[in-house]
C-alpha positions in Angstrom: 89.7 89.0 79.4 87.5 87.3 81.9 87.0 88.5 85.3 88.7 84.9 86.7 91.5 85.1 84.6 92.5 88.8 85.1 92.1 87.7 89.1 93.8 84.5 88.7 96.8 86.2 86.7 96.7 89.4 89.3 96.9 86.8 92.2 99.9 84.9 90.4 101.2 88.7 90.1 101.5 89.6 93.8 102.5 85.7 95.3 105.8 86.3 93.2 106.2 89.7 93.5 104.6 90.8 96.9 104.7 87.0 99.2 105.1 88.1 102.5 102.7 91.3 102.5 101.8 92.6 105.6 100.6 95.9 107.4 103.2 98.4 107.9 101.4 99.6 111.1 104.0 98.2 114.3 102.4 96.5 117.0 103.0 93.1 119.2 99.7 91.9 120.0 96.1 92.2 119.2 95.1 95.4 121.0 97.8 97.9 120.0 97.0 96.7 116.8 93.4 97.9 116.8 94.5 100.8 118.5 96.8 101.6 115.6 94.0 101.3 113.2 91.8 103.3 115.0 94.8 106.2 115.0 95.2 105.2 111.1 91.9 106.7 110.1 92.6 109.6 107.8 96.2 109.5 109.2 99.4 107.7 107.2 100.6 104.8 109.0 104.1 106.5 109.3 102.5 109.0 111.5 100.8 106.4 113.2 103.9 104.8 114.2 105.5 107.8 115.7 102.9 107.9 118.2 102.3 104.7 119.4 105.6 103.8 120.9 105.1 106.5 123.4 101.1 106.0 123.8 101.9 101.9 124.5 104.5 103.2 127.1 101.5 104.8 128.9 98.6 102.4 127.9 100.1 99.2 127.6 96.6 97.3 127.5 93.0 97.8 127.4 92.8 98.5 131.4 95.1 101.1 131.7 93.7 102.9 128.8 90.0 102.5 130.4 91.2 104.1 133.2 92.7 107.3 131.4 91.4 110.8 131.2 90.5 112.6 127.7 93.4 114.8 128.3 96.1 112.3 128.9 94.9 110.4 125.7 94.5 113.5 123.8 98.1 115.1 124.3 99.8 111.6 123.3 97.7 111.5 120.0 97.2 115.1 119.2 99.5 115.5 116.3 97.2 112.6 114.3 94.4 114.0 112.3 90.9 113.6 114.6 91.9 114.0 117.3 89.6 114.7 119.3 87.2 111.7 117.7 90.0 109.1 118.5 90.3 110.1 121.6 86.9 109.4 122.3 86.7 105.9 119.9 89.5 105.1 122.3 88.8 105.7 125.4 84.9 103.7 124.5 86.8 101.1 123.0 89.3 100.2 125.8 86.1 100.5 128.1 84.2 98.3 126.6 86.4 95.9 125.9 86.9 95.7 129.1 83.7 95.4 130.4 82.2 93.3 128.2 85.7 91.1 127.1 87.7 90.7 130.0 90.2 92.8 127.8 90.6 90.7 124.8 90.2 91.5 121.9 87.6 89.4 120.2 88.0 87.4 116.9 84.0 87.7 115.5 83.2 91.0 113.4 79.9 91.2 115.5 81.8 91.3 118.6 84.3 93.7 116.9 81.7 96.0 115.7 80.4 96.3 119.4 83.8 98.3 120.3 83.2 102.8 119.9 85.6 103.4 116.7 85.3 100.3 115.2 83.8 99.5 111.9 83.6 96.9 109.5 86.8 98.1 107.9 88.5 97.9 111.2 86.8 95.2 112.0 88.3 93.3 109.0 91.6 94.4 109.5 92.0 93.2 113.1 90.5 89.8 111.8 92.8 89.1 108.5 95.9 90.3 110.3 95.2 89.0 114.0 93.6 85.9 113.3 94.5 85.4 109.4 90.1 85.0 108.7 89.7 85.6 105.5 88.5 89.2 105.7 88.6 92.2 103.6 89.3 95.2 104.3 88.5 97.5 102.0 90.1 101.4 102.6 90.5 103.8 100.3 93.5 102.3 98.3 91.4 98.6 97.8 88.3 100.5 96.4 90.5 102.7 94.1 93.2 99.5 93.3 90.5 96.8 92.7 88.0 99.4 90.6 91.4 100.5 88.1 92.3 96.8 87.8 88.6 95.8 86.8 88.5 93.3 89.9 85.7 95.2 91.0 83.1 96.1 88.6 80.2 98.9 89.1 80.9 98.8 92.7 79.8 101.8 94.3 80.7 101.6 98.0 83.2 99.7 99.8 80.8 96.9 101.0 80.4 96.2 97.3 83.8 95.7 96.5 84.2 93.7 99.1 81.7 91.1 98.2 83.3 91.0 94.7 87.2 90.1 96.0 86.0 87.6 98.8 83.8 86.0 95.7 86.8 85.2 93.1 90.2 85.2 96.0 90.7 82.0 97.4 89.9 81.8 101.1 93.3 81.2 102.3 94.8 84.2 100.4 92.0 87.1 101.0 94.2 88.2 104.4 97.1 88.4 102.2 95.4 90.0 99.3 94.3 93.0 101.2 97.6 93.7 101.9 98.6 93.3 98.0 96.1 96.0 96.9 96.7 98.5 99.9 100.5 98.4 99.2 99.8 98.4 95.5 97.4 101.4 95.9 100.5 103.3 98.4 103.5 102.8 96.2 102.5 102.1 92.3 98.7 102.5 91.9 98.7 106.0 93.9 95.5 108.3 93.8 97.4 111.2 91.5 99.3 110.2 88.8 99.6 106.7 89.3 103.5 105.0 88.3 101.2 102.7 85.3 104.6 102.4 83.0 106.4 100.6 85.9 103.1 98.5 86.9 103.8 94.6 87.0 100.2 94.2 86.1 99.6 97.0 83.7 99.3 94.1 81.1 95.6 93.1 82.9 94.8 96.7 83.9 91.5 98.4 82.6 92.6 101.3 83.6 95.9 101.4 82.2 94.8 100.0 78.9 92.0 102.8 79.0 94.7 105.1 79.9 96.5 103.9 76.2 94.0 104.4 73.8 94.5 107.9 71.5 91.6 110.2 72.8 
C-alpha cells in the first residue's frame, strides 16, 4: 500500500470513528490551557486535572500567577511529576507573558517558544487547540502511533514525524488529527501490549501485519 492511501484510508478511519476529538486536558481559555500542558509533561492528563481546579482558583490569569511565590505554586502542583521544574516553567511563563504580551497568550509558535516551559510540542498544542492552526503536536503517543501505522517512515525524532503528517493531512484536519493519534496511542495503540485485535485500522497497520507473520 502506498503511503497516501494508507493516510487517506486512516483519515477516513478516525472522521467516522473519532469526529469530534479533542484534548481531554479541562480548561476555559487560552492560558489555563498552556498551563495544563505545561503540568502534563511526564504527568497523565487525569492527574493534571485534579490540580488545576484548585491552582485556577488561586491563579486565575497570567498576573496573578506572576506575582506568586515558588512555594505557593509548588504546594498546589506538588503531587504532579517535576515539580519543582514546573514550578519554575510557570512562574517564567506567567512573567513573561506578562511583560512582553500584556497577558495573552500569543497565537505564533515564535512568540510561543519565547515563554520558560514552552517548546515546540507545547507550542503546537496551544496553536491547534486554541487557534485550530494546523499544528502538530507530536508527544510520545503520535511518534509511537504514526511510526506502528507506517505514517511515519525512518523518522527518528519527533520534528521528523512531524514534517511527515503535516506533508500528507490536509490543512484543515492536522488539529484534529493530533488528537486522533494521541487518543489512539492512550486507549488502543498503548506502549505495552497494544489492543491490535480490536484496532479499527489493524487492516492498514505495518505493525500489526508485522505482528501476524509466523516468526
Amino acid at each position: 500500500m502506498k503511503k497516501k492511501e494508507r493516510y487517506e484510508q486512516v483519515i477516513a478511519y478516525f472522521t467516522d470513528a473519532m469526529p469530534l476529538a479533542d484534548t481531554e486536558l479541562e480548561y476555559t481559555n487560552p492560558y489555563e490551557l498552556l498551563v495544563a500542558v505545561i503540568l502534563s509533561a511526564q504527568c497523565t492528563d487525569k492527574r493534571v486535572n485534579q490540580i488545576t481546579p484548585y491552582f485556577f482558583e488561586h491563579f486565575p490569569d497570567a498576573d496573578s500567577l506572576a506575582n506568586a511565590t515558588t512555594e505557593e505554586v509548588f504546594d498546589l502542583i506538588k503531587s504532579c511529576s517535576y515539580p519543582n521544574n514546573k514550578t519554575n516553567h510557570l512562574l517564567g511563563m506567567a512573567r513573561v507573558l506578562v511583560e512582553r504580551f500584556s497577558g495573552t497568550v500569543p497565537d505564533t509558535r515564535e512568540e510561543l517558544q519565547q515563554l520558560p516551559g514552552v517548546g515546540r510540542k507545547t507550542a503546537n498544542v496551544i496553536l491547534s487547540v486554541v487557534f485550530r492552526q494546523p499544528a502538530m503536536a507530536v508527544d510520545t503517543h503520535v511518534f509511537r502511533v504514526a511510526a506502528r501505522i507506517g505514517l511515519s517512515t525512518g523518522a527518528r525524532n519527533p520534528y521528523e514525524t512531524e514534517k511527515q503528517l503535516t506533508r500528507y493531512i490536509p490543512q484543515d484536519l492536522i488539529f484534529k488529527a493530533h488528537h486522533w493519534l494521541i487518543l489512539h496511542g492512550r486507549y488502543v495503540c498503548t506502549a505495552r501490549n497494544p489492543a491490535c485485535n480490536d484496532c479499527g485500522i489493524n487492516h492498514l497497520c505495518k505493525y500489526f501485519s508485522k505482528k501476524k507473520k509466523p516468526s
